[in-house]
PDB file of N, CA, C and O in Angstrom:
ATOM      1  N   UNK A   1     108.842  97.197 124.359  1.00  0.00           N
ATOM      2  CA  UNK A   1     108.956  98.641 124.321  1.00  0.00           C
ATOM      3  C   UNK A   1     107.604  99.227 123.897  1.00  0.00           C
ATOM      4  O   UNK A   1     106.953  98.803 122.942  1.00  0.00           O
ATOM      5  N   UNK A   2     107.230 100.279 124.722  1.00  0.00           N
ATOM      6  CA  UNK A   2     105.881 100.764 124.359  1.00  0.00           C
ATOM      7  C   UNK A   2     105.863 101.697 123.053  1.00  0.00           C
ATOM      8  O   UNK A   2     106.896 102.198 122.610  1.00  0.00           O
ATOM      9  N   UNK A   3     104.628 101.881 122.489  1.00  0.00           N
ATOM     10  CA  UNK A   3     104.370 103.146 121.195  1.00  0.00           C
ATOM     11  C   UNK A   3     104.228 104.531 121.685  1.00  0.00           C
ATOM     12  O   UNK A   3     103.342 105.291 121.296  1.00  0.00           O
ATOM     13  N   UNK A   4     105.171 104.842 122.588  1.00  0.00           N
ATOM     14  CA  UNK A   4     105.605 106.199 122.480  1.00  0.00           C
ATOM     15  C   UNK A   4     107.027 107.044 121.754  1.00  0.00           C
ATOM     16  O   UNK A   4     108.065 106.383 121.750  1.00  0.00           O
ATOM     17  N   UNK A   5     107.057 107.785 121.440  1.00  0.00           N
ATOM     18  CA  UNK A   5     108.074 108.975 121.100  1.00  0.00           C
ATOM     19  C   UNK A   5     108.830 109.233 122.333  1.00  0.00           C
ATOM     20  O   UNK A   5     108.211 109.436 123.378  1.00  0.00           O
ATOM     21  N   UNK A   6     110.218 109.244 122.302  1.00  0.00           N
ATOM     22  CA  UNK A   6     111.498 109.651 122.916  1.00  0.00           C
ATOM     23  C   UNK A   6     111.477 110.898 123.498  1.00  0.00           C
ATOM     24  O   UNK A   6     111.842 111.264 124.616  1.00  0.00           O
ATOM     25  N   UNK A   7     110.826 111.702 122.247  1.00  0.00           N
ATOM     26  CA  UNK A   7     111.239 112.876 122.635  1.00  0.00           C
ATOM     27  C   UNK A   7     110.021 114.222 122.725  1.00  0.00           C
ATOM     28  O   UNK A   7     110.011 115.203 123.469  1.00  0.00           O
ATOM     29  N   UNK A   8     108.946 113.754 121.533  1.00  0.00           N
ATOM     30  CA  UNK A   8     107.621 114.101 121.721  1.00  0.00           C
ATOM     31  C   UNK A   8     106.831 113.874 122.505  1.00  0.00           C
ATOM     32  O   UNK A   8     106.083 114.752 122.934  1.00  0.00           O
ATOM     33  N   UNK A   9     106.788 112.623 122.903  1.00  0.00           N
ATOM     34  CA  UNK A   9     106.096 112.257 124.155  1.00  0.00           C
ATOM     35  C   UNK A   9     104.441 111.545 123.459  1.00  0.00           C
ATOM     36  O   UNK A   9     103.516 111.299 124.233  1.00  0.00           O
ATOM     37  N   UNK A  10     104.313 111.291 121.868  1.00  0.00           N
ATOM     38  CA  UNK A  10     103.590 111.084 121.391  1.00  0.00           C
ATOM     39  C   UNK A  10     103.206 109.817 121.617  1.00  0.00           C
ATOM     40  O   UNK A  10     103.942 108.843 121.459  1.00  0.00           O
ATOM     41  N   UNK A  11     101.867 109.775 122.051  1.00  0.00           N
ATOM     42  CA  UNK A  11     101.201 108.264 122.293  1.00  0.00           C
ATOM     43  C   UNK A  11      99.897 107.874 121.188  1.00  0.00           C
ATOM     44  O   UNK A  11      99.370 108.692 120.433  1.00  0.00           O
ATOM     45  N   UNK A  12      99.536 106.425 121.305  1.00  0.00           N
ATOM     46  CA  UNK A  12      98.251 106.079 120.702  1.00  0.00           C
ATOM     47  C   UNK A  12      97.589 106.548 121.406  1.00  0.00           C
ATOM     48  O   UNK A  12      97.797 106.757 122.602  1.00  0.00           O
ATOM     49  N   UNK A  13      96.079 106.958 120.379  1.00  0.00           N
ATOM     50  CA  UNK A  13      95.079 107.339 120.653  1.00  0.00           C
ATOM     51  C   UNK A  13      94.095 106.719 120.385  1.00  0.00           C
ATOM     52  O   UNK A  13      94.303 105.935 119.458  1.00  0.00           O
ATOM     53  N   UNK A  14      92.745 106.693 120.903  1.00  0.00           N
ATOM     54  CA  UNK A  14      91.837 105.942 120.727  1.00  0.00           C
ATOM     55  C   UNK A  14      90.593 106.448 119.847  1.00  0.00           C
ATOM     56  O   UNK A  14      90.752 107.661 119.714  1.00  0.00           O
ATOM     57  N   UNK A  15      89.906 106.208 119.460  1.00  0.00           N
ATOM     58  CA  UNK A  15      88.881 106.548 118.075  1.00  0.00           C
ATOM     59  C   UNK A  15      88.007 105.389 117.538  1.00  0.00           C
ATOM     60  O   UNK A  15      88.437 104.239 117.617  1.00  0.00           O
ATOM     61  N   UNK A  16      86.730 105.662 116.964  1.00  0.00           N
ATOM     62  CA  UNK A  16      86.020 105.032 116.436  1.00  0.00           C
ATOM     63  C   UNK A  16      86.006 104.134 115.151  1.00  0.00           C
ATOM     64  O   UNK A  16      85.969 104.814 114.125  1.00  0.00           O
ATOM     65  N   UNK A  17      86.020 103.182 115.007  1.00  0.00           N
ATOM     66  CA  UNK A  17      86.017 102.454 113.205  1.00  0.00           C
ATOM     67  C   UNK A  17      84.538 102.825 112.840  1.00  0.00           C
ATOM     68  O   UNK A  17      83.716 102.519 113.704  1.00  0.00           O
ATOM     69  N   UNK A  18      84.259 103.178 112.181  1.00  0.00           N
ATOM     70  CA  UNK A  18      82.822 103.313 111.640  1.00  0.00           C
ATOM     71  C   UNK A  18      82.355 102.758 110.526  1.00  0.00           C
ATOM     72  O   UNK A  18      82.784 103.196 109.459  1.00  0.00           O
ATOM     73  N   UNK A  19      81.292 101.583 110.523  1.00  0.00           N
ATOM     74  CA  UNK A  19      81.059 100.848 109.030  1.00  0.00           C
ATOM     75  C   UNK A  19      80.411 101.572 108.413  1.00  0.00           C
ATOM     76  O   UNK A  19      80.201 102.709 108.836  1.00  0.00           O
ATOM     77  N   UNK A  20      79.840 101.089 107.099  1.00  0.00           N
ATOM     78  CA  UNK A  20      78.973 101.440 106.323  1.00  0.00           C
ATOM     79  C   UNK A  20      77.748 101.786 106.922  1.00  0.00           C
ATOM     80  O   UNK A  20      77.243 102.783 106.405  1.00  0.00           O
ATOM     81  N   UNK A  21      77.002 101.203 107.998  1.00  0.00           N
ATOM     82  CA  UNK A  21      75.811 101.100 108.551  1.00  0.00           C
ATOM     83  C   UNK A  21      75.998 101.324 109.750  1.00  0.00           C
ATOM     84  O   UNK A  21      75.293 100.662 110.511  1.00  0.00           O
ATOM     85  N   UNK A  22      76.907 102.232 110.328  1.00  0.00           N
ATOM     86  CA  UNK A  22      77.015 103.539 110.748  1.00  0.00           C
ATOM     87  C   UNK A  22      77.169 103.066 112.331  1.00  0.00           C
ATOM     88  O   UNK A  22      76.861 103.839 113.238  1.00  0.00           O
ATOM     89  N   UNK A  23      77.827 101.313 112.664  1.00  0.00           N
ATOM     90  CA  UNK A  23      78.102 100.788 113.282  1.00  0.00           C
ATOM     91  C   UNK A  23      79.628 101.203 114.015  1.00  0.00           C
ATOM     92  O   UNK A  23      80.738 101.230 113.484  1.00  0.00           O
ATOM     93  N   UNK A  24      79.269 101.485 115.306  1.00  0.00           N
ATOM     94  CA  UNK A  24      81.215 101.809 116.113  1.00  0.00           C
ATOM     95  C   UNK A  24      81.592 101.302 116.464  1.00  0.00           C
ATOM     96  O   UNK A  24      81.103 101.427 117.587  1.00  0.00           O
ATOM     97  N   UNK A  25      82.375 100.466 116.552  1.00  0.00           N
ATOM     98  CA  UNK A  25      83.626  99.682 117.191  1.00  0.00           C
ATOM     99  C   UNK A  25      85.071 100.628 117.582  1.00  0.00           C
ATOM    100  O   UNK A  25      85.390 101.634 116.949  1.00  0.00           O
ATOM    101  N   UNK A  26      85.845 100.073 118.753  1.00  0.00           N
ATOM    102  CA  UNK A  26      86.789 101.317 119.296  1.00  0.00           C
ATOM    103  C   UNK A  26      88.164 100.585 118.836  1.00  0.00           C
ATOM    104  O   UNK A  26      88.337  99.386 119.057  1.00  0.00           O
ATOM    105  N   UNK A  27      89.204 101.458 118.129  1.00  0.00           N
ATOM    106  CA  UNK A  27      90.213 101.018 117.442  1.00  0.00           C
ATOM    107  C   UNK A  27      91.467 102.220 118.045  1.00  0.00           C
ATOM    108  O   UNK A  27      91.221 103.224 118.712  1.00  0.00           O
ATOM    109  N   UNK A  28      92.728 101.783 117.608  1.00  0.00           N
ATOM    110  CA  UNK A  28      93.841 102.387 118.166  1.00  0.00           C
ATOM    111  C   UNK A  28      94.197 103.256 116.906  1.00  0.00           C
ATOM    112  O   UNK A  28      93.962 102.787 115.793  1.00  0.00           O
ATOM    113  N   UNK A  29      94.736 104.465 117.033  1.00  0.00           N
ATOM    114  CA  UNK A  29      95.182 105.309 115.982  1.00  0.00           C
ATOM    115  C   UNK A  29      96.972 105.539 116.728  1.00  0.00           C
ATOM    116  O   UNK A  29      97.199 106.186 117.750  1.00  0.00           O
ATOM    117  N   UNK A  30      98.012 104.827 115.892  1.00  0.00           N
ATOM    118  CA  UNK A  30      99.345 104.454 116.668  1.00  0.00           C
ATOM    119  C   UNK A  30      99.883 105.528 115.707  1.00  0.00           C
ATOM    120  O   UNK A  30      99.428 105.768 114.589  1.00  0.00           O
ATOM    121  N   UNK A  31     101.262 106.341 116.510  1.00  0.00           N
ATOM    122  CA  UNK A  31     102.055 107.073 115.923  1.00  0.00           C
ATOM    123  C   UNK A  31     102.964 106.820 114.599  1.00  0.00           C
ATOM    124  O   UNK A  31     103.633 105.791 114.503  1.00  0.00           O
ATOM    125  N   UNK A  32     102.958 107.438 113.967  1.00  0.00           N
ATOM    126  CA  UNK A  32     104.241 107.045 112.814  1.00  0.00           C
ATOM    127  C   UNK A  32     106.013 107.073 113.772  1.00  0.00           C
ATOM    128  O   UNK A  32     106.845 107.979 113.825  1.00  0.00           O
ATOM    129  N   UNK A  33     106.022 106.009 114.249  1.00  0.00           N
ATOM    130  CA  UNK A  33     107.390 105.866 114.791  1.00  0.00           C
ATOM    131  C   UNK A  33     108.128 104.834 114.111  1.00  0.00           C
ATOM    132  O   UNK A  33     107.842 103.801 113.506  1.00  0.00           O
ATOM    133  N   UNK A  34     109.931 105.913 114.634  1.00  0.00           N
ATOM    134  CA  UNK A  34     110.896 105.342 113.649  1.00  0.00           C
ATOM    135  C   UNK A  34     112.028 105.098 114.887  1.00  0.00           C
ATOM    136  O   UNK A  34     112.202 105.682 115.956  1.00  0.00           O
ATOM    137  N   UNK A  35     112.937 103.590 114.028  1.00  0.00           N
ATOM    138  CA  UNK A  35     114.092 103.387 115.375  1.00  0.00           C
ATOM    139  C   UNK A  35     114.993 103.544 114.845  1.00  0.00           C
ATOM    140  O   UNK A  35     115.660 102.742 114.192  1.00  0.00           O
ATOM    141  N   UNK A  36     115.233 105.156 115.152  1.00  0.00           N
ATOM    142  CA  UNK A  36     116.761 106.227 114.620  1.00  0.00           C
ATOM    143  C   UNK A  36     117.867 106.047 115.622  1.00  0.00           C
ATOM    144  O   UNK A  36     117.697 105.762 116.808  1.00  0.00           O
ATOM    145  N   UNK A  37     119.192 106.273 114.929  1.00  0.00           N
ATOM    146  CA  UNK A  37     120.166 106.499 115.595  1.00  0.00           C
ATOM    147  C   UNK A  37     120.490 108.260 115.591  1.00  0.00           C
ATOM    148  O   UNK A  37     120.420 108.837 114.506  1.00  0.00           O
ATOM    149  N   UNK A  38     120.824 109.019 116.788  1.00  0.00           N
ATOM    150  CA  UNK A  38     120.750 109.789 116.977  1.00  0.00           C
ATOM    151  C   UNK A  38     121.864 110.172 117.377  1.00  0.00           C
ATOM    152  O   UNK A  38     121.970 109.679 118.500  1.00  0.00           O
ATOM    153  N   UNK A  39     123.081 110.949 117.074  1.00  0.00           N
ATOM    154  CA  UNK A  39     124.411 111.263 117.806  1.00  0.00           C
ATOM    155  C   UNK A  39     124.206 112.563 118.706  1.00  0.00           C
ATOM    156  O   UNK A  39     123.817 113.680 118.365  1.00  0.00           O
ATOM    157  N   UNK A  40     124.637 112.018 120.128  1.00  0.00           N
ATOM    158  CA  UNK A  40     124.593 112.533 121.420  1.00  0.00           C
ATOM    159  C   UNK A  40     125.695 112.712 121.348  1.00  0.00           C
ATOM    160  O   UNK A  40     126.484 111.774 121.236  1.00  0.00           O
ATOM    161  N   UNK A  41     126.276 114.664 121.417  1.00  0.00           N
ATOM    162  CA  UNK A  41     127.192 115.271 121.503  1.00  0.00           C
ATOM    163  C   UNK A  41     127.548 115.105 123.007  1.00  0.00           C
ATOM    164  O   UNK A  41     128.751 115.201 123.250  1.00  0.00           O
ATOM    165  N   UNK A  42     126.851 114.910 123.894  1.00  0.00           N
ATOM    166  CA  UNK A  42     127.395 114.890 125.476  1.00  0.00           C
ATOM    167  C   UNK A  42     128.174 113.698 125.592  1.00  0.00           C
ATOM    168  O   UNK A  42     129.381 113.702 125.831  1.00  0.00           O
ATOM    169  N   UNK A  43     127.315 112.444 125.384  1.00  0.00           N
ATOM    170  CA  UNK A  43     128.080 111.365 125.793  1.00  0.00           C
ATOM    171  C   UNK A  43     129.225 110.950 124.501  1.00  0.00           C
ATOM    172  O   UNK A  43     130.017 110.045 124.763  1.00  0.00           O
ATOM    173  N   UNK A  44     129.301 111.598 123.156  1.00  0.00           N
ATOM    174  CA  UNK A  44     130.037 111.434 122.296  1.00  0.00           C
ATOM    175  C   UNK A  44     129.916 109.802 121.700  1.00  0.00           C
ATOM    176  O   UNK A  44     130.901 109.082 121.533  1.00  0.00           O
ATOM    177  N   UNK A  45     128.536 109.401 121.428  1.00  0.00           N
ATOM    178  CA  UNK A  45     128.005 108.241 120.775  1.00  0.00           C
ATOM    179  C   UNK A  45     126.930 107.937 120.763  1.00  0.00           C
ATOM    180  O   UNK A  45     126.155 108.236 121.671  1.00  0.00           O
ATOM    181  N   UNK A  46     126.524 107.102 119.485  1.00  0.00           N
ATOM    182  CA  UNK A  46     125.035 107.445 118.998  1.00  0.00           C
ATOM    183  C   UNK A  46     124.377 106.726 119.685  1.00  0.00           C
ATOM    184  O   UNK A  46     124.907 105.770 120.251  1.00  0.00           O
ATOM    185  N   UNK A  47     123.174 106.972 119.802  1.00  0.00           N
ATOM    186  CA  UNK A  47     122.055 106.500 121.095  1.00  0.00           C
ATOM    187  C   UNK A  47     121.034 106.205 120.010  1.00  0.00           C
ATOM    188  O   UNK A  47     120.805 107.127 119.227  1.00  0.00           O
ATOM    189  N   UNK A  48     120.270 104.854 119.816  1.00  0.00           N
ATOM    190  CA  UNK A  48     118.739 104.248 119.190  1.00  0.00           C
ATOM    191  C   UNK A  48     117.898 105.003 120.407  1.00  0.00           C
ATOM    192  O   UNK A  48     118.051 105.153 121.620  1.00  0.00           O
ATOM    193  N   UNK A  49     116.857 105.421 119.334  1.00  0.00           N
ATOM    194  CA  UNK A  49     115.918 106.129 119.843  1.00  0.00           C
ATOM    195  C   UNK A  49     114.196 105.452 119.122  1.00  0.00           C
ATOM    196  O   UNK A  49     114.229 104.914 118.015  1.00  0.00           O
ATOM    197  N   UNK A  50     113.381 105.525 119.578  1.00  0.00           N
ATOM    198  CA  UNK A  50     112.217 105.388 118.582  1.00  0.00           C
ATOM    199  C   UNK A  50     111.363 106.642 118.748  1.00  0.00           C
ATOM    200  O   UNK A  50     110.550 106.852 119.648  1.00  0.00           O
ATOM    201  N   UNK A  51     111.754 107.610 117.509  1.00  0.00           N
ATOM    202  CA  UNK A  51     111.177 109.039 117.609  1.00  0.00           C
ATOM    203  C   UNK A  51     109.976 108.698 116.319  1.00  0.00           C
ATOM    204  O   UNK A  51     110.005 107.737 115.549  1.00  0.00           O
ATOM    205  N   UNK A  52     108.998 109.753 116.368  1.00  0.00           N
ATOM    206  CA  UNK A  52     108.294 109.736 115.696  1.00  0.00           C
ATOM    207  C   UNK A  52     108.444 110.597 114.467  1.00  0.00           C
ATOM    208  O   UNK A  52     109.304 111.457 114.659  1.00  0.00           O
ATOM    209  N   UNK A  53     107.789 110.667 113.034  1.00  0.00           N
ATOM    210  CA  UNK A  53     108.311 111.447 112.151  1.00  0.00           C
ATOM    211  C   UNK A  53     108.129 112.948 112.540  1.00  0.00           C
ATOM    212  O   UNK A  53     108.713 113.705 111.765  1.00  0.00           O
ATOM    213  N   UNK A  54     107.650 113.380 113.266  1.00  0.00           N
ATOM    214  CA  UNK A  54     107.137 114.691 113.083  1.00  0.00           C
ATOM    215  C   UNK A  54     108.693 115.053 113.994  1.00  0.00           C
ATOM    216  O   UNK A  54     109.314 115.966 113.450  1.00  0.00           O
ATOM    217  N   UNK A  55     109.253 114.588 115.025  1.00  0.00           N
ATOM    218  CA  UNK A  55     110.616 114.832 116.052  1.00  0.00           C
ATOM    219  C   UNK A  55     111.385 114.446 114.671  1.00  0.00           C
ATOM    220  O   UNK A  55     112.305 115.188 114.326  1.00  0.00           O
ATOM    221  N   UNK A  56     111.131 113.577 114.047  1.00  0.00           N
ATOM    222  CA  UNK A  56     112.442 113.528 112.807  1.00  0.00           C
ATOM    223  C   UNK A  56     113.216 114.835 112.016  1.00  0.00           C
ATOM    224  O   UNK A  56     114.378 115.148 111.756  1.00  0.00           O
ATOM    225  N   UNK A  57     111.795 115.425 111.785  1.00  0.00           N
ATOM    226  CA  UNK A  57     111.724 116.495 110.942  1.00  0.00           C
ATOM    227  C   UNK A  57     112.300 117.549 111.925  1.00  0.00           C
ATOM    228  O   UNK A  57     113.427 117.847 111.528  1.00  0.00           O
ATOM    229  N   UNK A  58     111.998 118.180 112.965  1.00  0.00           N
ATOM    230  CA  UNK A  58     111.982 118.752 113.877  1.00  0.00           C
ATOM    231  C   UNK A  58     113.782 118.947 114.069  1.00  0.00           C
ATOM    232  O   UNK A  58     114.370 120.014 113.891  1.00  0.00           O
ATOM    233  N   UNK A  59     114.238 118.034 114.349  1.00  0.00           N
ATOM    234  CA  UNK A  59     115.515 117.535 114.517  1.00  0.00           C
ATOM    235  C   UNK A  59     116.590 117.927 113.611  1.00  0.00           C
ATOM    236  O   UNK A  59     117.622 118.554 113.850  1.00  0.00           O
ATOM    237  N   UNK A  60     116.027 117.304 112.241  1.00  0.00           N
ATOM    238  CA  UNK A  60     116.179 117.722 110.898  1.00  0.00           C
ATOM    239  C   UNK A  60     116.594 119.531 110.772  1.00  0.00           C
ATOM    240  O   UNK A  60     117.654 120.038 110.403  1.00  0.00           O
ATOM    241  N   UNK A  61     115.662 120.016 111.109  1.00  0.00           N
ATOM    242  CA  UNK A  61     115.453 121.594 111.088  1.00  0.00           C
ATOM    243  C   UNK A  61     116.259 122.281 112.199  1.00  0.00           C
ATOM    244  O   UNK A  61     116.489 123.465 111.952  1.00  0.00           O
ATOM    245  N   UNK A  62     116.696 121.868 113.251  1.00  0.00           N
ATOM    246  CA  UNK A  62     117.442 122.067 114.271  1.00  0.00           C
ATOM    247  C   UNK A  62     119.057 121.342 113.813  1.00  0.00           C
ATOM    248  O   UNK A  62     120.012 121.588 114.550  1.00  0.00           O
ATOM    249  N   UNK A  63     119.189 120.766 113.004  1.00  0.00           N
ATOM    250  CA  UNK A  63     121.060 120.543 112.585  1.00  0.00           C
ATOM    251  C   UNK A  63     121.557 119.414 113.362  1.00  0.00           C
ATOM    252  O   UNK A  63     122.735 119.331 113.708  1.00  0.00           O
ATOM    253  N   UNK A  64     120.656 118.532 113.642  1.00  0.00           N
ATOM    254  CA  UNK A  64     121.183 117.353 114.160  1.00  0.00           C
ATOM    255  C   UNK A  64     121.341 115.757 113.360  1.00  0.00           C
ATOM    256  O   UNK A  64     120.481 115.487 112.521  1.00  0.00           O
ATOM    257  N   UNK A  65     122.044 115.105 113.540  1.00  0.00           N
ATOM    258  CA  UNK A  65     122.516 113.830 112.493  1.00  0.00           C
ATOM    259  C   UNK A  65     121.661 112.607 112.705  1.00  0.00           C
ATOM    260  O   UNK A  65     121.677 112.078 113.816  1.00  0.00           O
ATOM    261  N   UNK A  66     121.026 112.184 111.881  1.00  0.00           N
ATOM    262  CA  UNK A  66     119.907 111.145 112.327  1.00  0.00           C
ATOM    263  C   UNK A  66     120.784 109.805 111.448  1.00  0.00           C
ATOM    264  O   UNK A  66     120.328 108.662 111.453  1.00  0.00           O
TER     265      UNK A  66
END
């Protein structure tokens, strides 16, 4: 399963490591993702999802059961 969000659509991004001596190497910056159960009022049973925290919260604030 890939490091995206369900529902954000949030992916890794790519970015620099930078040493002390001001050396770059290219590194992955990966989402804060979580594997929630989510209750789907349509189909009337909970569906695993891997949402990220920021859709957690989101969700949260919208009245839905994680």
């Amino acid at each position: 399963m890939s490091r995206v969000c369900a529902i954000t659509g949030k992916k890794s991004m790519t970015g620099n490591k930078v040493s002390h001596a001001n050396n770059r190497t290219k590194r992955k910056q990966h989402p804060n993702l979580q594997k929630k159960r989510i209750w789907d009022v349509s189909k009337k049973r909970w569906v695993t999802m891997k949402i990220s925290t920021e859709a957690m919260r989101t969700l949260a604030k919208k009245g839905y059961k994680i």
